[in-house]
N, C-alpha and C positions, 0 to 999 in steps of 0.2 A: 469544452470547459478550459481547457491548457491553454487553448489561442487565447478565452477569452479574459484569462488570467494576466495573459502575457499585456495583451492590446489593451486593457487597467492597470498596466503597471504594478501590479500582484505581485509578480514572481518575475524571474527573468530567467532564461535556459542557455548554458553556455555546455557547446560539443566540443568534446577535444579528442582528436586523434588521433590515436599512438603512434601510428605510421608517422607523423610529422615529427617525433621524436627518436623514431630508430634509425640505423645507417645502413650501407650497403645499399648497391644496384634494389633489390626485392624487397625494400624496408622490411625486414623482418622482425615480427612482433611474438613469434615462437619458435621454440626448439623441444630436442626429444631431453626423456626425465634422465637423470642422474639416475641409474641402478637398474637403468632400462624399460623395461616395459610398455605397454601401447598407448598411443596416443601423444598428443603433443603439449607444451607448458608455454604458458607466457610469458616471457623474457622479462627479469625485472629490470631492465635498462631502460628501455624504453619508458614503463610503467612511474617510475623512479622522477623520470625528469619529467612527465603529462603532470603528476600530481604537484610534484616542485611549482612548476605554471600555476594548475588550477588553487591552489592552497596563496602562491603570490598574486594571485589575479584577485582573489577577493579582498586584501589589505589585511586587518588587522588576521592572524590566525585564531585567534580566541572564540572557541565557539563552533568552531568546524567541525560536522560530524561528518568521517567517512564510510559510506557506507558499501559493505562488498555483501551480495547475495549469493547466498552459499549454503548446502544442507548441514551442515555444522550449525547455523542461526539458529537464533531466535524466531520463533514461529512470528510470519507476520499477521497481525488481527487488527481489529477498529480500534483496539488502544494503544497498539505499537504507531498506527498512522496519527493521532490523535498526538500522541507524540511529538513526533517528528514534523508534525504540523505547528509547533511552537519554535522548530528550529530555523535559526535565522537562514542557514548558512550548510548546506546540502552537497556530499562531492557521492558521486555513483560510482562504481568502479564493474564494470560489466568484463564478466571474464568469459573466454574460453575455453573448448578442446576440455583438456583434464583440470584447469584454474589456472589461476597464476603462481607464482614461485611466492615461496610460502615466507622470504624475508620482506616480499611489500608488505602482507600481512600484518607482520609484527612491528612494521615500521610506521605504516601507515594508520591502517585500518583500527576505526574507535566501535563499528558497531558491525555485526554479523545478524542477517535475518533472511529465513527460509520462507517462501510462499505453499510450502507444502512436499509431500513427500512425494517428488515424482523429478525428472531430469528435462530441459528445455535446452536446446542450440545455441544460445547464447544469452549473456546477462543482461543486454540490451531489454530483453521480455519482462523480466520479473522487476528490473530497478523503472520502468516503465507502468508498473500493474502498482508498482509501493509510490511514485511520483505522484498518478492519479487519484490515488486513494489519497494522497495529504492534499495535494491542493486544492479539492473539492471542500474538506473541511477550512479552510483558510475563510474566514466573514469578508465579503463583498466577489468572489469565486460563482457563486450560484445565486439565480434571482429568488432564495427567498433559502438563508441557513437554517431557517424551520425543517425545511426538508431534509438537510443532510441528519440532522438530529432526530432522526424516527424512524431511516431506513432500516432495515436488518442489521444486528448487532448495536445499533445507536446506543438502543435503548434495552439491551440483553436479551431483546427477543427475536425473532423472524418479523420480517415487515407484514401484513395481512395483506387479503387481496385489493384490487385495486380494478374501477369502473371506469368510463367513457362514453360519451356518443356513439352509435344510438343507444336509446335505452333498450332496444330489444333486438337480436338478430339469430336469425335461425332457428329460431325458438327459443334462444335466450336469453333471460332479460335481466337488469340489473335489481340490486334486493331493494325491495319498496323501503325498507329502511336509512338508505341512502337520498331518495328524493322527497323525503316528508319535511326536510328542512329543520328536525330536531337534532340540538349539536352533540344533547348529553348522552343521547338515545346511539346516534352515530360513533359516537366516541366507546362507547359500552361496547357495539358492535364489532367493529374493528381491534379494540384490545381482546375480545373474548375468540376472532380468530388468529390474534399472533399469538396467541396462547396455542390453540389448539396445531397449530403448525407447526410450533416449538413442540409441544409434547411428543409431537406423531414425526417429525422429521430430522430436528434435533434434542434427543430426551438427555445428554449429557448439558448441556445446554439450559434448558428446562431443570434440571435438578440445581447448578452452579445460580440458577435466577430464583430457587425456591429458598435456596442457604440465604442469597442476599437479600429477601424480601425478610426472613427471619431475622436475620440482623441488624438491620433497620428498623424492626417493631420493638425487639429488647432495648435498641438505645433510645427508642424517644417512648420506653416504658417511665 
């Protein structure tokens, strides 16, 4: 979907290297912390001049959101990508080792978002998993934005199951309710299991969809 973003002129992806920004024999893009302890920090020098480029590389700066992925963020979800999918103007900043030196932070960085509670090798992962998730929602990205609109969470439910060719294998087949060619009959079906998938797999979930369905019935009381 990224390629086919790119090759429609969707989106465009620009890498930038830090290494191409730091000095010395070993371009060195990290060092150990101030007050000691393990592990290593990423130099803001380097960091410093990559962003100066990418921030002058796009022209106007108005509008730029930089984003560093970091357990400090903001949880990332289908509204945060939703988001970010109306911004023009996108800089990733993928850290390292322990992060980065905490003055790019303050200097740079407009937006902080976590993919969950747990630790990954580098930021490369996670500004890659929040990338895919916007540009998928971006209209003319996928052959038919109906779909991205009904996946899990679209629509504050879990997506239902989902059939194929053959209709029948190893003994099992798909629900006759699917091939009778009734759409209202179909549509019943499939909301009545993203319900029950939400209730049994995420009931916090289910409960935050049961407030909002109630709040919608008081205001168009």
């Amino acid at each position: 979907m990224l390629r086919r973003a790119v090759d429609k002129s969707i989106v465009e992806f620009h890498v930038v290297s830090l290494r191409d920004y730091s000095e010395g024999n070993y371009r060195q893009v990290d060092d150990e912390p101030f007050g000691g302890g393990s592990g290593m920090v990423m130099m803001p020098e380097p960091l410093f001049k990559a962003l100066d480029y990418s921030i002058q590389k796009m022209g106007d700066d108005s509008g730029i959101r930089v984003v560093y992925p970091t357990p400090l963020g903001e949880q990332w979800t289908h509204e945060t990508a939703l988001e970010n999918a109306e911004v023009e103007k996108l800089i990733y900043i993928c850290g390292h080792y322990k992060g980065v030196d905490e003055r790019v932070i303050k200097k740079y960085v407009t937006h902080e978002y976590s993919i969950g509670d747990f630790v990954v090798t580098s930021g490369e992962l996670p500004a890659l998993l929040m990338i895919d998730s916007i540009v998928r929602l971006i209209p003319g990205v996928l052959n038919t934005y109906e779909s991205a609109m009904t996946d899990s969470f679209a629509a504050d439910l879990l997506d239902g199951p989902h059939y194929t060719r053959p209709r029948e294998i190893e003994g099992m087949s798909v629900p006759d309710v699917l091939l009778e060619g009734h759409h209202k009959k179909i549509e019943e079906w499939r909301m009545k299991h993203r319900i029950e998938r939400t209730k049994i797999h995420r009931p916090i979930m289910w409960k935050e969809y049961l407030k909002k369905e109630k709040t919608s019935e008081k205001e168009n009381e």
